[in-house]
C-alpha positions in Angstrom: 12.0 11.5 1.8 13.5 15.0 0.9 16.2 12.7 -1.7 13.5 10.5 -3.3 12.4 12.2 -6.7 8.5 12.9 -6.5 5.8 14.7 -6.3 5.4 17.0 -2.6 1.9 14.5 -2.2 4.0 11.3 -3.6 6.5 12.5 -1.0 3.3 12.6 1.6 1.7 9.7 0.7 5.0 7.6 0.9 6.2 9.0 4.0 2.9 7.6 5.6 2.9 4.3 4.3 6.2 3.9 6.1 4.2 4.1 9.2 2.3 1.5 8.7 3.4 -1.0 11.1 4.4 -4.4 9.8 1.8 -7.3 9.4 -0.6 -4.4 9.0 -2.5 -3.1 6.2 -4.4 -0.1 5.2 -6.4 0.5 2.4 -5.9 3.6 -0.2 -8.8 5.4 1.0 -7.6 5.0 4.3 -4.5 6.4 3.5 -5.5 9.3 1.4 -7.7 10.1 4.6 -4.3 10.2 6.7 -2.5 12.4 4.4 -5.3 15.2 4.5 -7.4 14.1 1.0 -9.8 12.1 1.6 -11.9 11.7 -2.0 -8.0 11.2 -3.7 -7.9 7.9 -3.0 -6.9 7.1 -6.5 -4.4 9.6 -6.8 -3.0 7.4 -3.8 -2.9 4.5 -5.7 -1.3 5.9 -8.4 1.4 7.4 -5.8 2.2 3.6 -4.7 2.6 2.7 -8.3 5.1 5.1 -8.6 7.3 4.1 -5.4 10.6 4.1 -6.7 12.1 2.3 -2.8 9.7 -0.8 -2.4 12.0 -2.4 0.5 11.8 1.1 2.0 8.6 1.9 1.8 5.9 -1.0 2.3 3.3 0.4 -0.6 2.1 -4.0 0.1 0.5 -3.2 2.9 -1.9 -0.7 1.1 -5.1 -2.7 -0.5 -8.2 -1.7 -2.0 -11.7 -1.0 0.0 -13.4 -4.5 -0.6 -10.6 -6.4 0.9 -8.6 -7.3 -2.5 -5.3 -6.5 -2.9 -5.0 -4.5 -5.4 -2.1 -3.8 -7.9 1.6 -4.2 -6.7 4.8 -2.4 -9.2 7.5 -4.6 -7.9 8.6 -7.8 -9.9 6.4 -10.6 -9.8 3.2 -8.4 -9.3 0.3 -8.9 -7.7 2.2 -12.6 -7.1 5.3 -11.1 -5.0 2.7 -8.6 -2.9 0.7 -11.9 -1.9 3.8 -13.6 -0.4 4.9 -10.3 1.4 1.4 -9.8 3.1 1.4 -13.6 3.6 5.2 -13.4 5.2 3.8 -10.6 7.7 1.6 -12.9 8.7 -1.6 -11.1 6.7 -4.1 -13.4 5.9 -5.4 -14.2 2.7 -8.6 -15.8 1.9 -9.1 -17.3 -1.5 -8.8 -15.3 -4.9 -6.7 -12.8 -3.1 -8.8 -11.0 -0.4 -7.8 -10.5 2.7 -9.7 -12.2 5.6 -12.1 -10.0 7.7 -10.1 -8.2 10.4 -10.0 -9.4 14.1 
């Protein structure tokens, strides 16, 4: 991450996501909570938005508290993040939730 222009919490808050292991997913508040801020949940968010290495580091696997995805930068959107959850093998209910977790 040292390379990767951004902010010292960007830096944090990417650096973490890449931990989250694959067909897994976290939500922003979650994450914030990992990187030491736990009321900067949006500030996470906003740190995913500005991923500048989305096959490096998986911001897809990051979704919002009430089980909806969320926003996704990369090209297609919201449409490509669907089908890179789905290919994990993340399950989506309809209108782009996630099902409840086992």
């Amino acid at each position: 991450m040292k390379n990767i222009k951004g902010t010292e919490f960007q830096k944090k808050v990417w650096s973490e996501i890449t931990k989250i292991p694959k067909g897994k997913t976290i939500t922003y508040k979650e994450l914030a909570m990992k990187v030491g801020k736990p009321k900067a949940y949006r500030a996470v968010a906003n740190a995913c938005a500005k991923n500048p290495l989305l096959e490096i580091i998986p911001c897809h696997r990051v979704i919002r508290g009430d089980g909806k995805m969320g926003g996704y930068k990369g090209k297609k959107g919201i449409e490509r993040k669907r089908k890179l959850l789905t290919n994990e093998g993340v399950k989506l209910q309809k209108y782009n939730s996630l099902s409840s977790k086992d």
